[in-house]
C-alpha positions as CSV (number, residue, x, y, z in Angstrom):
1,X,1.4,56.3,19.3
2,X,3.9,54.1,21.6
3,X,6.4,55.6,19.7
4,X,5.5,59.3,20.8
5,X,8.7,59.7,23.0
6,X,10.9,57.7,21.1
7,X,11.6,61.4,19.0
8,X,12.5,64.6,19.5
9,X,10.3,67.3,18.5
10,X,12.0,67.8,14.7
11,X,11.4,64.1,14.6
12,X,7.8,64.1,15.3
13,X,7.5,66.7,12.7
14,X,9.3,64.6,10.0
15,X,6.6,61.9,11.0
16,X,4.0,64.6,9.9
17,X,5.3,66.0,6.9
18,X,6.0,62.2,5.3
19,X,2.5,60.8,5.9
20,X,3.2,58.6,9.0
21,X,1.5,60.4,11.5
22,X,-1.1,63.0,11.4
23,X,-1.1,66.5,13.8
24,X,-4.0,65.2,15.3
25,X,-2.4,61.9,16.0
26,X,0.5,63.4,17.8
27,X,-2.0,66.0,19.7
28,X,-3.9,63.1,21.0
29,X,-0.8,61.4,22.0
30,X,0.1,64.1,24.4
31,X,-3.1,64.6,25.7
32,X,-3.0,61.2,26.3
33,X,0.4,61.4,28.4
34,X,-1.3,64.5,30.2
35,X,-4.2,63.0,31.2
36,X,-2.3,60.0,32.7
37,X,0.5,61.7,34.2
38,X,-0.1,65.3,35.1
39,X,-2.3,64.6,37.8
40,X,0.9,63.2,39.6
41,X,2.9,66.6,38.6
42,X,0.6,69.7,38.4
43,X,3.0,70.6,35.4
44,X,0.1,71.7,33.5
45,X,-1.9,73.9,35.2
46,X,-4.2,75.4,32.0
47,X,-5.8,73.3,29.7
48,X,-6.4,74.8,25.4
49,X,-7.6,71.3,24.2
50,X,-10.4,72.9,22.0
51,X,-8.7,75.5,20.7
52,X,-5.9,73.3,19.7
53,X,-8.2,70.9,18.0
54,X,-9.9,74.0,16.6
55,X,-6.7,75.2,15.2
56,X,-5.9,72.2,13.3
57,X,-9.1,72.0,12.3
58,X,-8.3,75.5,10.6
59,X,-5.7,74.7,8.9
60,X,-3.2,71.9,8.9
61,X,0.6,73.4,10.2
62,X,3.4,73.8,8.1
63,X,7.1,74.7,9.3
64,X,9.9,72.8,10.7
65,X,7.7,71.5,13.8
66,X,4.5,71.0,12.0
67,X,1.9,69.1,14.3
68,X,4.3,68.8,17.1
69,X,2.5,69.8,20.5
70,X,3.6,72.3,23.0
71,X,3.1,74.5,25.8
72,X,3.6,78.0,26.9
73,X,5.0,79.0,30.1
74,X,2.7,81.1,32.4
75,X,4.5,84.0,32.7
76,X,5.2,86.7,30.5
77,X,4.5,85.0,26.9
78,X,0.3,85.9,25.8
79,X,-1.7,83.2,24.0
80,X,-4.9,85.1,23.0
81,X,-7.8,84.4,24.8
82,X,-6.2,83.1,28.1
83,X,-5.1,84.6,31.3
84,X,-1.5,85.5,31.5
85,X,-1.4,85.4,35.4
86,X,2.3,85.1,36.1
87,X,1.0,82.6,38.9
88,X,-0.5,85.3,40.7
89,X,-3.8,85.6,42.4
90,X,-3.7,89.5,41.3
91,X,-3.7,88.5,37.5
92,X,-5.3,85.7,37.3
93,X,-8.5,87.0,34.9
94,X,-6.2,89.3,32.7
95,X,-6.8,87.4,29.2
96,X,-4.0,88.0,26.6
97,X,-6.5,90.0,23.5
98,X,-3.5,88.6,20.9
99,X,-0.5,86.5,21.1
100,X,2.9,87.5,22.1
101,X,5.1,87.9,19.2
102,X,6.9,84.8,20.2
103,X,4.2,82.8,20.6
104,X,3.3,83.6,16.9
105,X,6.6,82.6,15.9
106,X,5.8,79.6,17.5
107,X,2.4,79.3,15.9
108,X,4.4,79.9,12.3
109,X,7.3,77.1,13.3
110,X,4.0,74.3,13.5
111,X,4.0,74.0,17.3
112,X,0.6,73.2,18.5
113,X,0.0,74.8,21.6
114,X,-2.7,73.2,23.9
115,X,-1.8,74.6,27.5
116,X,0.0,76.0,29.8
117,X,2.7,75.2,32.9
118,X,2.8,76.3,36.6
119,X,5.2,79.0,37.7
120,X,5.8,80.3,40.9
121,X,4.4,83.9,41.3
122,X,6.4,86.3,39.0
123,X,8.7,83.5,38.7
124,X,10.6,84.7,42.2
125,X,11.6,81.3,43.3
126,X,14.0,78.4,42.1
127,X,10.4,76.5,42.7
128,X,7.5,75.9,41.3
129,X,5.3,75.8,44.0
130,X,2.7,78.5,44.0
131,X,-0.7,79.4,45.9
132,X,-2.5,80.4,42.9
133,X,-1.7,76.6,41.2
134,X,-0.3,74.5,43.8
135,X,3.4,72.6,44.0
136,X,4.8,70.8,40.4
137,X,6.8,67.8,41.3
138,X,9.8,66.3,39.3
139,X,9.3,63.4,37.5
140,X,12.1,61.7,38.3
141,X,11.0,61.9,42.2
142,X,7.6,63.0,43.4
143,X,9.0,64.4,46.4
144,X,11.7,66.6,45.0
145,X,11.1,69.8,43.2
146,X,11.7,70.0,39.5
147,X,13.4,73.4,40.0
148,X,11.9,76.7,39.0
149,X,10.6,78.8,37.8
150,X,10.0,77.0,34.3
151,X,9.3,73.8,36.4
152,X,5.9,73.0,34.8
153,X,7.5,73.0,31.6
154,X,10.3,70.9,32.3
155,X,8.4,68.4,34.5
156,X,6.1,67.8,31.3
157,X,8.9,67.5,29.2
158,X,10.4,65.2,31.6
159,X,7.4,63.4,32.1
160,X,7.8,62.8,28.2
161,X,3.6,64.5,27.8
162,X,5.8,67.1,24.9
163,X,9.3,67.5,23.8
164,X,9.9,70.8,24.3
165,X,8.0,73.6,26.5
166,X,8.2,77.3,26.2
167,X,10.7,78.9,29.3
168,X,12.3,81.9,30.8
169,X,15.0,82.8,32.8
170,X,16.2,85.8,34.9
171,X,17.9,84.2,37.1
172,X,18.3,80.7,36.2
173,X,14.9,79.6,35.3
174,X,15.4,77.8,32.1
175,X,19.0,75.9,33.3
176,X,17.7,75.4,37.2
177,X,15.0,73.0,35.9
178,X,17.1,71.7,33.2
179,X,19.0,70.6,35.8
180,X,16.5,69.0,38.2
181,X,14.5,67.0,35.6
182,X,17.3,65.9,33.4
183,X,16.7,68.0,30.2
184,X,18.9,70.2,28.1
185,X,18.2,74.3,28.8
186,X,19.7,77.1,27.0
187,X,19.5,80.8,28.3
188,X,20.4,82.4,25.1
189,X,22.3,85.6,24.7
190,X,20.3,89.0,26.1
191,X,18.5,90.2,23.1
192,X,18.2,87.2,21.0
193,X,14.4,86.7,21.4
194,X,11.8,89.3,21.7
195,X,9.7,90.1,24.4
196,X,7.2,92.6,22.0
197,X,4.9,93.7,21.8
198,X,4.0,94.7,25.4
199,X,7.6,94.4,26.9
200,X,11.0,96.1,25.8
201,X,13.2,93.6,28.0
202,X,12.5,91.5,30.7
203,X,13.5,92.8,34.7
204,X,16.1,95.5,33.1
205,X,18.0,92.7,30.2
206,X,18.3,89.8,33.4
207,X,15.2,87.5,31.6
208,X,15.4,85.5,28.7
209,X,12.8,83.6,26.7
210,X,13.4,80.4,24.6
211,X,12.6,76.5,25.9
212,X,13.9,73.5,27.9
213,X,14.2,70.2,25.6
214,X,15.0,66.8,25.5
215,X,17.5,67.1,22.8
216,X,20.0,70.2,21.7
217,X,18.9,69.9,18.3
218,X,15.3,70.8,19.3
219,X,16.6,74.0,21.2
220,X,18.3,74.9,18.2
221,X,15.7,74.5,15.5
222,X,13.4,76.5,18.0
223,X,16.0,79.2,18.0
224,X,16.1,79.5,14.6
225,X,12.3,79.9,14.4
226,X,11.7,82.0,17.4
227,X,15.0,84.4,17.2
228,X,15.1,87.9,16.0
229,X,14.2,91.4,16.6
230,X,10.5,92.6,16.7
231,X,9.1,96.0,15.5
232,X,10.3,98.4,18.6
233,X,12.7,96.2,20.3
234,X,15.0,98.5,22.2
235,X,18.5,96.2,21.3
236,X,18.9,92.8,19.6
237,X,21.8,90.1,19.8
238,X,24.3,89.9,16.8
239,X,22.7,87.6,14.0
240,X,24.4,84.7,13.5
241,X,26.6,83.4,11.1
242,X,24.9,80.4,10.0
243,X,21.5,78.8,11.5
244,X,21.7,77.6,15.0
245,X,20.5,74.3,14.1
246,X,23.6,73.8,11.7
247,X,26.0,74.6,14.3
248,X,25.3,71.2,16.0
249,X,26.7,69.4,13.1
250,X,29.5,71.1,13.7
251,X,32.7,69.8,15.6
252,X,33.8,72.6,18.1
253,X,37.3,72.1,17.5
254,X,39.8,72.2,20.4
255,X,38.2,74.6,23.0
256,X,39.6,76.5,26.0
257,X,38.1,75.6,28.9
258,X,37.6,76.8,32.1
259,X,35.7,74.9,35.0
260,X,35.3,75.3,38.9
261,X,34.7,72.6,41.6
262,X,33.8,75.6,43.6
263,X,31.4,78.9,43.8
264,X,33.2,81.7,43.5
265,X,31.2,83.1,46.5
266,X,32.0,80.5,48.8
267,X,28.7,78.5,48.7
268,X,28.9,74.7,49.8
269,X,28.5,72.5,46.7
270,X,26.9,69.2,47.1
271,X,29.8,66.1,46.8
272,X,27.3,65.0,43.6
273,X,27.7,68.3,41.7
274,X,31.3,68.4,41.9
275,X,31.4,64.8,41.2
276,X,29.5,65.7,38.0
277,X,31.6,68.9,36.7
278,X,35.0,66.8,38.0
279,X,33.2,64.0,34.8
280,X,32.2,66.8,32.7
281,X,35.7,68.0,32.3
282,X,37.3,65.0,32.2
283,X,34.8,64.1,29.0
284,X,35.6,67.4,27.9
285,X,39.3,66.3,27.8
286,X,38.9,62.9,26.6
287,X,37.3,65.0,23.5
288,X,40.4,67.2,22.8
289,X,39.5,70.6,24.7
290,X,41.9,72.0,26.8
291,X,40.6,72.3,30.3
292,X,42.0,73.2,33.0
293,X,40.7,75.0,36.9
294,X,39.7,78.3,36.6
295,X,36.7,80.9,37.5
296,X,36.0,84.5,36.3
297,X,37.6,87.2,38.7
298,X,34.3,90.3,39.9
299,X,33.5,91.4,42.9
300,X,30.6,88.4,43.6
301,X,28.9,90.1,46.5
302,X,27.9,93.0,44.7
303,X,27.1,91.3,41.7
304,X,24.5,89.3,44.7
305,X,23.4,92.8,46.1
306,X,22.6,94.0,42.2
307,X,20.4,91.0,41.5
308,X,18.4,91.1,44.2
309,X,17.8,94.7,44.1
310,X,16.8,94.7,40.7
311,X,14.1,91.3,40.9
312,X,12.8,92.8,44.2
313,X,12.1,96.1,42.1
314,X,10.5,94.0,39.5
315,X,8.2,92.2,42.0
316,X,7.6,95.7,43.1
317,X,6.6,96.8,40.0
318,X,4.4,93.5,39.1
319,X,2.8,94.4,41.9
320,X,2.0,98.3,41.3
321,X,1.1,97.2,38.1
322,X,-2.2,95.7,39.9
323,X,-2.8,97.7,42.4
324,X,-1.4,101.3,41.0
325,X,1.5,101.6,43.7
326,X,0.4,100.0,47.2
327,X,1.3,96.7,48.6
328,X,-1.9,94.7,48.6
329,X,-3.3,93.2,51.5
330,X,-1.7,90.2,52.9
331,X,-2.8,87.2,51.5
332,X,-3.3,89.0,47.8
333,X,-0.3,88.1,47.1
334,X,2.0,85.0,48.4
335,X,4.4,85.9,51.7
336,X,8.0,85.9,50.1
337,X,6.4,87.8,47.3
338,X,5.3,90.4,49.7
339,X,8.5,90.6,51.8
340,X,10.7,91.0,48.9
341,X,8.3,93.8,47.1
342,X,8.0,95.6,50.5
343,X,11.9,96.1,50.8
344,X,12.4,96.7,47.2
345,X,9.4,99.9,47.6
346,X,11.7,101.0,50.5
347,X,14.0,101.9,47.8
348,X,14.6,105.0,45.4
349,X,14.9,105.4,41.9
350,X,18.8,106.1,42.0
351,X,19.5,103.2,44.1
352,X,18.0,101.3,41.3
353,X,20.2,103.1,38.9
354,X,23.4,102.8,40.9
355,X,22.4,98.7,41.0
356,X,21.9,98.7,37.5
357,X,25.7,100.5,37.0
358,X,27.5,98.0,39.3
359,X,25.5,94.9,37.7
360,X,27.9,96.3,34.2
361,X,30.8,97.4,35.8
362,X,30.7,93.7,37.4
363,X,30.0,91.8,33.6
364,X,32.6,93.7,31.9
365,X,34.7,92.2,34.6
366,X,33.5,88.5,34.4
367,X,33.5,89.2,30.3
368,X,37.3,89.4,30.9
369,X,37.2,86.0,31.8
370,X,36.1,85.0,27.9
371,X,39.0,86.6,26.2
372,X,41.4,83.7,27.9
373,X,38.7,81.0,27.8
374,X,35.8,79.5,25.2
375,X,33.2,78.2,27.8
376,X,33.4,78.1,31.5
377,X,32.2,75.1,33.0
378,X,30.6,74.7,35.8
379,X,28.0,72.7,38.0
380,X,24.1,74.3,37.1
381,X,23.0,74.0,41.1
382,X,25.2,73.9,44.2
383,X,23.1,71.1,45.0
384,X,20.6,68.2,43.8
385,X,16.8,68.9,43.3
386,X,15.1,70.6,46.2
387,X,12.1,68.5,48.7
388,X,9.3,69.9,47.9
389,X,8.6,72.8,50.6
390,X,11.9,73.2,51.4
391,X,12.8,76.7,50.1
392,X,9.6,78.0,51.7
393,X,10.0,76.7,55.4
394,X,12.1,79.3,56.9
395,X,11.2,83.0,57.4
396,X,9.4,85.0,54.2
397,X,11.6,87.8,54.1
398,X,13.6,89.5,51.5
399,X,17.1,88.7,53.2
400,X,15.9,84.7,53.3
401,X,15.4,84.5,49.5
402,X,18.0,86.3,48.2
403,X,20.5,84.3,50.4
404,X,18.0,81.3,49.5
405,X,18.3,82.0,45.3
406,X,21.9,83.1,45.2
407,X,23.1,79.5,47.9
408,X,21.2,77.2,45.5
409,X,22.2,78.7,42.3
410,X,25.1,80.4,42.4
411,X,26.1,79.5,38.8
412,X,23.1,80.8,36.8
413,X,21.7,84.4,37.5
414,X,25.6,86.2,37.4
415,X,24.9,84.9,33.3
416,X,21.5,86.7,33.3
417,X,23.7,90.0,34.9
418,X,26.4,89.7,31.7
419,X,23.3,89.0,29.3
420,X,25.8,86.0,28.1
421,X,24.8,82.8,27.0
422,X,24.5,79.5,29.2
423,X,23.1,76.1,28.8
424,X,22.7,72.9,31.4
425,X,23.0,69.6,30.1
426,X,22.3,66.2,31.6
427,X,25.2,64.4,31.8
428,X,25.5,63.1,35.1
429,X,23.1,60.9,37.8
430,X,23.1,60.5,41.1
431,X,23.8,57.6,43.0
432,X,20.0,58.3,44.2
433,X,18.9,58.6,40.4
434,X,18.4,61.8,40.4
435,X,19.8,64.2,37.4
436,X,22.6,66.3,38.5
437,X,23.1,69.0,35.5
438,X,26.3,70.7,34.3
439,X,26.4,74.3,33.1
440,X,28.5,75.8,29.8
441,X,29.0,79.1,29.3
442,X,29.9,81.0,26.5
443,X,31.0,84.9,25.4
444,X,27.5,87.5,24.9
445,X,26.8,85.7,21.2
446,X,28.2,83.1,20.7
447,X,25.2,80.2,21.3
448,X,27.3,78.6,18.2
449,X,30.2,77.8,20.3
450,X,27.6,76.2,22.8
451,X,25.4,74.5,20.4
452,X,28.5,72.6,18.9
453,X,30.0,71.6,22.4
454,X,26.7,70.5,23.8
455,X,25.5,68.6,20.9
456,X,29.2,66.7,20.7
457,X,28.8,65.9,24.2
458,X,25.4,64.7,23.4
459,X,26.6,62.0,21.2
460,X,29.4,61.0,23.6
461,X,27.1,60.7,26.4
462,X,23.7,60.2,24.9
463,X,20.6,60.8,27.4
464,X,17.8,61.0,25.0
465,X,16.7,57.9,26.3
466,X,17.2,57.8,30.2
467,X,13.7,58.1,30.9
468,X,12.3,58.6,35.0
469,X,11.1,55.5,36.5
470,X,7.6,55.3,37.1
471,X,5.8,56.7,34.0
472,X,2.2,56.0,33.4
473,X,2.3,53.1,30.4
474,X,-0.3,53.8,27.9
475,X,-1.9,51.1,26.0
């Protein structure tokens, strides 16, 4: 199958259900691609060839992605039978006994899952470089990072082994790798996918599930397969008014929109990522949107002081998970990981509480923002793709990564505060051929409004086929 990356996931799937291909076909296509080129990334860091072949063998899939190959993030979402380890050394043997409900969903859409992708541990960093799998590189340049902490799944996407690849974000995680490796990312809005049957929400409403992708149309088909409440789940997002996947076949219309060359904390941003919003908006406008300068109005350093007080009580509470409540010896756990759980534990109940009540007080106020403006636009990262080791050289404490996370992606996690959604897209390279992504950002529902931006920008600056240099051929 030379022709493998030539289509998007629906596309592989309309090879399947006219004859032309066969499931099997495509699986051996990507296993292909991941035995040549993973070796190079680390993007795929556990291998479920026989139990995808065994699955097929089963019974051949039906739905909109029949045969189409995939895989699951390791963190949070269980495939039955296999450790979900969240990249820790304290989890690594814990086997899922069933799937996650999303991961059935994915099972029912035709995806054929046959591994998994590196994470760093509980998915604290903007990186993927973790002691338990070792450092993913970016496709695009083996000694960059391809972002974090869905960076195995967006370096095998990338790396053109599948189309799409399971993801999560609290705090940036789907759009940061987006971003890196040249791919389209969607957070979608707080609710919209569940995280049953073992989790109400993920870290208190800040995490998301859905995928990074090569195309908006994939991300869309994929949210109409995977969203919706599950039995129990303690709030959903409003359904929508018509599939997701429609929406991109829908013209926007003239759209209000906001963008910033600047954080509105202050943070440096790279000359390449203003260069790329400064084009974004000017496409925008050449398209008929109204655009013009302008940010949200909160108080941004509490919204920074809520964040990390709620993800350090989460890696706190990862932890006590494992150990019943006490830090575990050094070395159990990774360094940053430790320094960021050990000041979290330092902390009470209420002050959790009080974090969570400024966090809303502070998204009503950004929320504002979206009654005078359709999308905010904005660059993803206040910089290009990390070196690898970079974000890890200085000092493991708490203070050095929240100032770390927050300086490199000042954009993304205040999104994952408002529970609104927010998508990177690959419209822009740097003069070192390096993606350089742009965010969108849209009111708490409203993925539509998104969906139809993103996918006209799509056709007026196409990027399905801007491939990294340096791919394995296969015969």
């Amino acid at each position: 199958m030379k022709e493998y990356e030539s289509f998007d996931g629906l596309g592989l799937a309309e090879l399947v259900h006219s004859g032309q291909v066969s499931a099997a076909e495509l699986l051996a296509a990507a296993l292909q691609r991941t035995e040549a080129r993973d070796p190079a990334l680390n993007a795929v860091v556990t291998r479920l060839d026989d139990a995808a072949r065994a699955a097929l063998a089963a019974r051949a899939p039906t739905g909109p992605f029949a045969g189409v190959p995939f895989l699951v993030k390791e963190l949070l979402a269980g495939v039955a039978g296999t450790a979900t380890s969240n990249a820790s050394r304290l989890f690594a043997g814990a086997a899922a006994a069933r799937d996650g409900e999303l991961v059935a969903r994915y099972r029912r859409a035709g995806l054929v899952v046959f591994g998994k992708t590196n994470s760093p541990e509980f998915g604290l960093l903007p990186v993927t470089e973790s002691a338990l799998y070792g450092t993913t590189r970016n496709p695009w340049n083996l000694s960059l990072s391809p972002g974090g902490s869905s960076g195995g799944s967006a370096a095998a996407v990338a790396a053109g082994i599948v189309p799409a690849a399971h993801a999560t974000d609290g705090g940036g995680s789907i759009r940061i790798p987006a971003s890196c490796c040249g791919l389209f990312g969607l957070k979608p809005t707080r609710g919209r996918v569940s995280f049953g049957p073992e989790v109400g929400e993920g870290l208190s409403g800040l995490s998301v599930q859905h995928v990074v992708s090569r195309s908006v149309r994939d991300s869309a088909a994929l949210l109409d397969a995977t969203a919706g409440p599950a039995p129990g789940d303690p709030y959903t997002a409003p359904p929508p008014e018509r599939p997701f996947l429609a929406e991109t076949g829908v013209e926007p219309g003239r759209l209000r929109i906001g963008f910033a060359r600047a954080a509105p904390v202050g943070v440096p941003i790279a000359a390449e990522c203003v260069a790329a919003v400064e084009d974004a908006a000017s496409l925008c406008e050449s398209l008929g949107h109204h655009v013009e300068e302008a940010s949200p109005e909160c108080d941004w350093n509490a919204l920074q002081v809520g964040f990390a007080t709620v993800f350090g009580a989460h890696a706190m509470a990862n932890i006590a998970r494992a150990t019943g409540g006490p830090l575990p010896a050094p070395g159990e756990v990774e360094p940053m990981t430790r320094a960021v759980a050990e000041q979290a534990r330092s902390l009470s109940a209420a002050d959790l509480i009080v974090a969570l009540h400024g966090l809303s007080r502070q998204a009503r106020a950004i929320a504002a923002f979206f009654a005078r403006h359709d999308v905010w636009l904005t660059p993803t990262l206040a910089g290009p793709p990390l070196p690898i080791g970079r974000f890890s050289s200085g000092p493991a404490t708490a203070e050095a990564w929240a100032r770390g996370f927050t300086d490199h992606c000042p954009f993304t996690y205040p999104f994952n505060v408002t529970g609104q959604p927010a998508a990177s897209l690959p419209l822009y390279w740097s003069a070192a051929g390096v993606p350089i992504g742009c965010q969108i950002a849209g009111r708490s529902g409203d993925e539509a409004t998104l969906l139809r931006l993103a996918a006209q920008l799509e056709r007026a600056r196409p990027w399905f086929g801007r491939r990294p240099p340096g791919l394995t051929a296969l015969a």
